[in-house]
TIMI-410143 format. One record per atom (N, C-alpha, C): x, y, z; residue number from 1. Coordinates in Angstrom, 3 decimals. Layout:
// TIMI-410143
<pt><u>X</u><v>Y</v><w>Z</w><nr>NUM</nr></pt>
...
END
This chain:
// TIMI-410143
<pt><u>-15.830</u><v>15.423</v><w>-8.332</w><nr>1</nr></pt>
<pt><u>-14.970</u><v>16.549</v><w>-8.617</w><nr>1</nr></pt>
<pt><u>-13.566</u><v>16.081</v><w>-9.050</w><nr>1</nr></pt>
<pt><u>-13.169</u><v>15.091</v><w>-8.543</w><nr>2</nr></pt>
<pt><u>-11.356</u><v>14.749</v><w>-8.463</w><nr>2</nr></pt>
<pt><u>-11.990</u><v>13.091</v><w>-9.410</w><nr>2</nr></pt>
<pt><u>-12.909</u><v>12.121</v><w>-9.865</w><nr>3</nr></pt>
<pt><u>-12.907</u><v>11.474</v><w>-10.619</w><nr>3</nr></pt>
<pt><u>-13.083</u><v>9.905</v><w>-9.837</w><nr>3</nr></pt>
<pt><u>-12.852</u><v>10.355</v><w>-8.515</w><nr>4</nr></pt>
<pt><u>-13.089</u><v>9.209</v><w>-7.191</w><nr>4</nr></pt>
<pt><u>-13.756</u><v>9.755</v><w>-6.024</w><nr>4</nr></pt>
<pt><u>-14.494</u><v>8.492</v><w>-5.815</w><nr>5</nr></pt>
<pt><u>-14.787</u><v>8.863</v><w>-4.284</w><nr>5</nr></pt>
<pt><u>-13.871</u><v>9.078</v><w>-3.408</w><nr>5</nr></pt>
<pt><u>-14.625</u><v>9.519</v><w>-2.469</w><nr>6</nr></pt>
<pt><u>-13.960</u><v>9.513</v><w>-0.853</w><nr>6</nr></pt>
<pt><u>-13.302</u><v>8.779</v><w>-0.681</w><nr>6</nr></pt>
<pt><u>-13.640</u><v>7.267</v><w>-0.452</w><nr>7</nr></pt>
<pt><u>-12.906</u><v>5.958</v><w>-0.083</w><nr>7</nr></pt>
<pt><u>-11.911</u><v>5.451</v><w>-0.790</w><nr>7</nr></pt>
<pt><u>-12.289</u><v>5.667</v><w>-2.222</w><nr>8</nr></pt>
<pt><u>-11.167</u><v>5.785</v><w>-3.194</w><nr>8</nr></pt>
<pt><u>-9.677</u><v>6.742</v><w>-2.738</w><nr>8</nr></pt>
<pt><u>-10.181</u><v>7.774</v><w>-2.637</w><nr>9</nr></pt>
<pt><u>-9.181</u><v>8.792</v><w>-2.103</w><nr>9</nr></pt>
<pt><u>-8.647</u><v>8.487</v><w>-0.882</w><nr>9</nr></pt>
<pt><u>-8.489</u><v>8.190</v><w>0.165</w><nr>10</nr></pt>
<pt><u>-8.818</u><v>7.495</v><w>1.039</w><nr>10</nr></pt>
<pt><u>-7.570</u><v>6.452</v><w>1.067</w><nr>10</nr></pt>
<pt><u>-7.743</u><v>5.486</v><w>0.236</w><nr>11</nr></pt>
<pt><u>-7.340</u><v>4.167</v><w>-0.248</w><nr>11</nr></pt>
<pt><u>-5.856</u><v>4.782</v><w>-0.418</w><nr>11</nr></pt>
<pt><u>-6.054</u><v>5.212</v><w>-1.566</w><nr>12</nr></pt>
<pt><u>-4.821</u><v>5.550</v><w>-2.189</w><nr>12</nr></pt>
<pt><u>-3.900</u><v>6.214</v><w>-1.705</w><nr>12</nr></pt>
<pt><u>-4.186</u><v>6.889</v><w>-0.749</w><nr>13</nr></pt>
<pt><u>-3.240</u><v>7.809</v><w>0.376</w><nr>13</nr></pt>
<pt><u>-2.569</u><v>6.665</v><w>0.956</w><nr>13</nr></pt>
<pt><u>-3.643</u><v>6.291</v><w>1.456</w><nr>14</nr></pt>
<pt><u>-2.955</u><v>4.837</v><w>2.203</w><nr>14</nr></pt>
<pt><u>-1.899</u><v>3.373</v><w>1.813</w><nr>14</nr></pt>
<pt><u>-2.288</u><v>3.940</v><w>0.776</w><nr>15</nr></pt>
<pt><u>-1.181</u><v>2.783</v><w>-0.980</w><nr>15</nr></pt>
<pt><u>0.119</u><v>3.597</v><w>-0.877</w><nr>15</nr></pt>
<pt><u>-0.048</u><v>4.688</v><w>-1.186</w><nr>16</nr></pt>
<pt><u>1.135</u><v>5.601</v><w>-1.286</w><nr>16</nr></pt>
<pt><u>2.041</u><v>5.700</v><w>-0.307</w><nr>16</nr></pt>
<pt><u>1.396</u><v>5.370</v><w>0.630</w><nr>17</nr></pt>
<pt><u>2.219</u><v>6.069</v><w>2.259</w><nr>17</nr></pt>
<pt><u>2.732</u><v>4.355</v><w>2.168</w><nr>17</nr></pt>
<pt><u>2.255</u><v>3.140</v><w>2.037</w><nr>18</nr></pt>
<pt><u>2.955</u><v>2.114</v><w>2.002</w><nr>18</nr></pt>
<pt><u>3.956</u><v>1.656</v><w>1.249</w><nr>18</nr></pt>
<pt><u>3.495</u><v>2.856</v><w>0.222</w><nr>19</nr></pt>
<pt><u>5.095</u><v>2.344</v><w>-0.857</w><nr>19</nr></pt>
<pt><u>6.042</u><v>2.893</v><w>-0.712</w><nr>19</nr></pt>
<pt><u>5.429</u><v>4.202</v><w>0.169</w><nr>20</nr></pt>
<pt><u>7.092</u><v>5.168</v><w>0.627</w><nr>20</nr></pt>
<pt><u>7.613</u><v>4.305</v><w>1.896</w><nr>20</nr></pt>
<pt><u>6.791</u><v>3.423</v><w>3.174</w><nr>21</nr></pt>
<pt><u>7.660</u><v>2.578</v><w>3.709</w><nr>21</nr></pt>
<pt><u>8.439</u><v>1.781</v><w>3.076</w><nr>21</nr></pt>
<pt><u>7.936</u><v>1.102</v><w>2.547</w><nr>22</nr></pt>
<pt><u>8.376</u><v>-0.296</v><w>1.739</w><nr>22</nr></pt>
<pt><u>9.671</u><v>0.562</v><w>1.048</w><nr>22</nr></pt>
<pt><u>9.747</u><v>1.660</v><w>0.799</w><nr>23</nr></pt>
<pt><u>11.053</u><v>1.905</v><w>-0.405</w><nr>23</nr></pt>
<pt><u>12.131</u><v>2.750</v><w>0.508</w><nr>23</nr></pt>
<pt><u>11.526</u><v>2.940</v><w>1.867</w><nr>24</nr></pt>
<pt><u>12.817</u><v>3.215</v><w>2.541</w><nr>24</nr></pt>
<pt><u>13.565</u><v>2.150</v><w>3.372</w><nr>24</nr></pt>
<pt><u>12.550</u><v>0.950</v><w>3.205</w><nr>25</nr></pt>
<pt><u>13.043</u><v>-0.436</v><w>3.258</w><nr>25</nr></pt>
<pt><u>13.566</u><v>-0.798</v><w>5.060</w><nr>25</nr></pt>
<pt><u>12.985</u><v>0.038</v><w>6.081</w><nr>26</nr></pt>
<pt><u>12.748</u><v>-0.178</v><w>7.365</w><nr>26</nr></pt>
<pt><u>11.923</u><v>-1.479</v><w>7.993</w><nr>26</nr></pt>
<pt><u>11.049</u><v>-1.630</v><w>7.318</w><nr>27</nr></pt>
<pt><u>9.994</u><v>-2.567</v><w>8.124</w><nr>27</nr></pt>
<pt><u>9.124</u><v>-3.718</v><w>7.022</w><nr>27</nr></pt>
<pt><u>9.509</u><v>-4.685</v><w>7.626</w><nr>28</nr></pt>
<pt><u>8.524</u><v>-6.095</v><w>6.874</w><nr>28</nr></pt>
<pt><u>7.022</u><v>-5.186</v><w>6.436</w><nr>28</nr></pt>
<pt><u>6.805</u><v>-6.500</v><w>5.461</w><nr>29</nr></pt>
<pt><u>5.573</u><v>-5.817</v><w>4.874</w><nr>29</nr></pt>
<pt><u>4.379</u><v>-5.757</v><w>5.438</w><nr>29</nr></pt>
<pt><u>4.369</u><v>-6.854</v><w>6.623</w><nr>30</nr></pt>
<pt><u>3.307</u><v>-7.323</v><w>7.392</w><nr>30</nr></pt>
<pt><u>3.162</u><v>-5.811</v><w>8.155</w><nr>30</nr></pt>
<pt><u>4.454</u><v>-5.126</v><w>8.759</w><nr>31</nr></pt>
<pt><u>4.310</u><v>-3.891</v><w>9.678</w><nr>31</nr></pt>
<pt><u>3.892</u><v>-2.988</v><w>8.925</w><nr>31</nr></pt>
<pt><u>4.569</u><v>-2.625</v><w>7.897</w><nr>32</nr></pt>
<pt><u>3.704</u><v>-1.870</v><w>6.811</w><nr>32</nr></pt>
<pt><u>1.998</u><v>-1.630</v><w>6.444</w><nr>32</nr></pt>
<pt><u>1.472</u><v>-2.919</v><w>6.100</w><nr>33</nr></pt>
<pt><u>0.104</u><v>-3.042</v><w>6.385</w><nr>33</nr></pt>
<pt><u>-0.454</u><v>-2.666</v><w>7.590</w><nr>33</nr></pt>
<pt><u>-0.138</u><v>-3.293</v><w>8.630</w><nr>34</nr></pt>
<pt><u>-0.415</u><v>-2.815</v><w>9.532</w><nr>34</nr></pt>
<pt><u>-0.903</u><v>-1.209</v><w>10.279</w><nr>34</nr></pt>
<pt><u>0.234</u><v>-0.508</v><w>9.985</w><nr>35</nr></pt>
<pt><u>0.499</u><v>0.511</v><w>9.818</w><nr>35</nr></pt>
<pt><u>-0.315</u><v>1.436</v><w>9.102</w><nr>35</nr></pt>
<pt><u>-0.997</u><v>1.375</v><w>7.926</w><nr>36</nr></pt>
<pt><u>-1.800</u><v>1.943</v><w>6.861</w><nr>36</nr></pt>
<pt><u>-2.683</u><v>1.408</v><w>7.091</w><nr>36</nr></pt>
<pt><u>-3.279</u><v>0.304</v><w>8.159</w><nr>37</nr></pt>
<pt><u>-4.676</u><v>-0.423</v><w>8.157</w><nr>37</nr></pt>
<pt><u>-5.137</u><v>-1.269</v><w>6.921</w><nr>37</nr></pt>
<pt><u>-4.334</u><v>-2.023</v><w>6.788</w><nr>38</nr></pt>
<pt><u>-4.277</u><v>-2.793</v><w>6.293</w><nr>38</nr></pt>
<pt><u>-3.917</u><v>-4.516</v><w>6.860</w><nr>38</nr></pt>
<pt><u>-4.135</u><v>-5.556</v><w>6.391</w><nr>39</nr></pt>
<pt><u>-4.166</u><v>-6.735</v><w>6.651</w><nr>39</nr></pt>
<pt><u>-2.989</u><v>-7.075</v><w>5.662</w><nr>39</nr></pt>
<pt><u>-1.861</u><v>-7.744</v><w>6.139</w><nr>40</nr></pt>
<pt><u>-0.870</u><v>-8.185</v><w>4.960</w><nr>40</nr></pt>
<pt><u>-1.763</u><v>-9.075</v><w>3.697</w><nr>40</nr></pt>
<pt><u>-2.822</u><v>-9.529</v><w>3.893</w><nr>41</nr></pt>
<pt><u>-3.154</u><v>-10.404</v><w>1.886</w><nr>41</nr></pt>
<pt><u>-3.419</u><v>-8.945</v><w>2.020</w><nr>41</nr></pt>
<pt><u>-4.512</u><v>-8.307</v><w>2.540</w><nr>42</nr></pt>
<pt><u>-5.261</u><v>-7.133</v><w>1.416</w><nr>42</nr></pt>
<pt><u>-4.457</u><v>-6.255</v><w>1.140</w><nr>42</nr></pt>
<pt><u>-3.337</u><v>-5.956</v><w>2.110</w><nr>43</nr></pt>
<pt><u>-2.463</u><v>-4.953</v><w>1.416</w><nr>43</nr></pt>
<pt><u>-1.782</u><v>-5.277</v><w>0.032</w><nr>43</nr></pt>
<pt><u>-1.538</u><v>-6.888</v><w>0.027</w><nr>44</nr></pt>
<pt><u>-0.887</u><v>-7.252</v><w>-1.011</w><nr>44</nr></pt>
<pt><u>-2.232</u><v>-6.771</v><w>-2.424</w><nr>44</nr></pt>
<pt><u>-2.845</u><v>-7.169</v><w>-2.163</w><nr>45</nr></pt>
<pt><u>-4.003</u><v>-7.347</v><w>-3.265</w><nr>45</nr></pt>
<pt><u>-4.099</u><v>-5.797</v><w>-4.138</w><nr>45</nr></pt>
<pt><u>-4.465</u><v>-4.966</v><w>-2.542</w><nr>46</nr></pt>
<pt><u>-4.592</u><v>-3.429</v><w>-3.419</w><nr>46</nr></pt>
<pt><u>-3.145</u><v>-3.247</v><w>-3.653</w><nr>46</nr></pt>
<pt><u>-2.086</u><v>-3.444</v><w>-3.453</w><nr>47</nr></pt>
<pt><u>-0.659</u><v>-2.747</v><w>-3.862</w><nr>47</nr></pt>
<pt><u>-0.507</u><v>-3.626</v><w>-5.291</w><nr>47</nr></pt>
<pt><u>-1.001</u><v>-4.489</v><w>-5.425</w><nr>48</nr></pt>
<pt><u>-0.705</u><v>-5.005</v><w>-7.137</w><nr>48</nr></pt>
<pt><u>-1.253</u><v>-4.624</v><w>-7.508</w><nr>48</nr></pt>
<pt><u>-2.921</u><v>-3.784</v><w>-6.949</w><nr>49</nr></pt>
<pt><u>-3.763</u><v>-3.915</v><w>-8.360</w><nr>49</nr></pt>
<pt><u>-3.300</u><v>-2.156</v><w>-8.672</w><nr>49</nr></pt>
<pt><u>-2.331</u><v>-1.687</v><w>-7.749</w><nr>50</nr></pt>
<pt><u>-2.023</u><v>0.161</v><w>-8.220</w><nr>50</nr></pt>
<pt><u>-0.621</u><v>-0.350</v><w>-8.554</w><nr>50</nr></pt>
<pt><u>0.301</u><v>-0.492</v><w>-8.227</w><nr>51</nr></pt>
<pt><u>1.647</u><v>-0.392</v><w>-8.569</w><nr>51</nr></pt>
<pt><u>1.919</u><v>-1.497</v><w>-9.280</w><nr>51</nr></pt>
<pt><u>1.103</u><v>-2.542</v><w>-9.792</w><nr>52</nr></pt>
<pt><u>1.873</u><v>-3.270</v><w>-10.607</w><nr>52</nr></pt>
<pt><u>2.630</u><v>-4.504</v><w>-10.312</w><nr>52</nr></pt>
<pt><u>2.854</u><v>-4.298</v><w>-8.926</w><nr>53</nr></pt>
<pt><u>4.167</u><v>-5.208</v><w>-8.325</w><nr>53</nr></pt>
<pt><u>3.530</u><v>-5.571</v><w>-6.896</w><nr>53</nr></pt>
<pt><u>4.358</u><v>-6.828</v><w>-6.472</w><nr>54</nr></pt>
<pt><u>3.564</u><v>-6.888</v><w>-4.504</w><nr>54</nr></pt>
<pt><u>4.460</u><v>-5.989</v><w>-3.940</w><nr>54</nr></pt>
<pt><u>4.048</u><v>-5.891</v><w>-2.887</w><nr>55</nr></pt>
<pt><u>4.823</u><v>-5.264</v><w>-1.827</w><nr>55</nr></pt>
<pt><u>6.046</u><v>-5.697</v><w>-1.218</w><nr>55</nr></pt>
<pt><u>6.469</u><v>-7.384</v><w>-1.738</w><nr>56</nr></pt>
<pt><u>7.463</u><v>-8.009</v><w>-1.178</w><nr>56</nr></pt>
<pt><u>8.601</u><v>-7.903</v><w>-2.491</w><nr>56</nr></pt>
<pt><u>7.905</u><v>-7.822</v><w>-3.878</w><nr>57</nr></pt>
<pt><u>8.642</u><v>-7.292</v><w>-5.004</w><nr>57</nr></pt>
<pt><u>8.992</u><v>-5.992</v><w>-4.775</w><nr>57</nr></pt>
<pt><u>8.038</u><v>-5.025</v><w>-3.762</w><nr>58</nr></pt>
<pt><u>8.900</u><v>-3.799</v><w>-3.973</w><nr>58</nr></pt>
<pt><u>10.234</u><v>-3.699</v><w>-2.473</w><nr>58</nr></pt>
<pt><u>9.893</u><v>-4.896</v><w>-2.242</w><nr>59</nr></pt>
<pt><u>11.017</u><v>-4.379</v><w>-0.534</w><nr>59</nr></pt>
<pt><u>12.687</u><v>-4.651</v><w>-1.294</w><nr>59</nr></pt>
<pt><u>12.738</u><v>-5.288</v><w>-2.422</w><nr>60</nr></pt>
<pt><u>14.086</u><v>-5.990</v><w>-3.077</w><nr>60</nr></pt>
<pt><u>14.556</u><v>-4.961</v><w>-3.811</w><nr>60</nr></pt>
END
């Protein structure tokens, strides 16, 4: 219906909600991952392969 799965959908909530930490610039990236269930590499991995940039490029 929306062009993604579940998990897809899912995912990306969880991308999003890490880039709004990361850009109010409170907490290392490791807590960040954490936080969204994520592992700091895999968070890194899916946050480049949507935004383009790591997560430590977006804390600057």
């Amino acid at each position: 219906m929306f062009g993604q799965s579940f998990g897809e959908y899912i995912s990306a909530l969880r991308l999003d909600r890490a880039y709004q930490m990361l850009e109010a610039g409170n907490l290392q990236v490791a807590e960040v991952a954490y936080n969204v269930g994520y592992t700091p590499a895999h968070l890194s991995v899916a946050f480049r392969k949507r935004f383009g940039i790591s997560p430590r490029e977006m804390r600057r």
